[in-house]
C-alpha positions as CSV (number, residue, x, y, z in Angstrom):
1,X,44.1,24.0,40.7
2,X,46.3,24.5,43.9
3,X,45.0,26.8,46.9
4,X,47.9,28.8,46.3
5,X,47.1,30.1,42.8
6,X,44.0,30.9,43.4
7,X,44.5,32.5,46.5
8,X,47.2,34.7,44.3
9,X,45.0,35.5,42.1
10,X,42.3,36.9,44.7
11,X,45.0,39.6,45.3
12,X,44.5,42.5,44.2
13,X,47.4,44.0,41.8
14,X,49.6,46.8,43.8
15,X,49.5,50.0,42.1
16,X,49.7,53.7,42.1
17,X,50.9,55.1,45.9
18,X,50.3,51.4,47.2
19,X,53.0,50.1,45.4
20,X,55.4,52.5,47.1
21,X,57.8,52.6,49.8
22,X,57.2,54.7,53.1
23,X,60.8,56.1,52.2
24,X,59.4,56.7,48.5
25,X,56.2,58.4,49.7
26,X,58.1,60.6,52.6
27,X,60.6,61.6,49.0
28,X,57.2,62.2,47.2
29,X,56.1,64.1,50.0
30,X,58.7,66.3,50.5
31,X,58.7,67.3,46.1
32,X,55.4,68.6,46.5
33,X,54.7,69.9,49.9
34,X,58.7,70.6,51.6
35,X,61.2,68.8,53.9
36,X,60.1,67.1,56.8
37,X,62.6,67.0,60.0
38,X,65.0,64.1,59.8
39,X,63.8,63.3,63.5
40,X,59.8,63.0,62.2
41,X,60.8,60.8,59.0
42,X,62.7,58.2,61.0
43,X,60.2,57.9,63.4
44,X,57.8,57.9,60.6
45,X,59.2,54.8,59.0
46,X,59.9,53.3,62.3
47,X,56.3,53.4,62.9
48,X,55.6,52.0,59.7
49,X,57.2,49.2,59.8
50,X,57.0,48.0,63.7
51,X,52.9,48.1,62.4
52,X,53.5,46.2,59.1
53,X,52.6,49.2,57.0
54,X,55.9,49.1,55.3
55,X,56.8,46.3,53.1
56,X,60.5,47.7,52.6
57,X,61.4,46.5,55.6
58,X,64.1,43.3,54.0
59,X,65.5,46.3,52.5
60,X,69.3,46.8,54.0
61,X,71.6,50.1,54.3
62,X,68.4,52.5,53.9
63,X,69.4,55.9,55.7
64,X,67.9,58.9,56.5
């Protein structure tokens, strides 16, 4: 068995608010609790993906 399929296997499966975007949470966010400044949500994905918290990032023509 290669190192690459086990190693894929080790990983845990992505699920629940893990599996989401930061622009998917920030929409989630703003359902339940109100709108956020359009200001604070770009810098709040900026943030997020500058650190590698975002995996959305290969995403194109996203817009706030």
């Amino acid at each position: 068995m290669s190192t690459v399929k086990v190693r894929a296997r080790k990983r845990p499966s992505r699920s629940g608010f893990d599996a989401l975007s930061t622009e998917q949470l920030l929409a989630l966010h703003e359902r339940h609790f109100g709108f956020l400044d359009r200001q604070s949500k770009r810098r709040i994905v900026q943030t997020a993906r500058t650190h590698g918290w975002d995996r959305s990032w290969d995403v194109d023509g996203l817009t706030l």
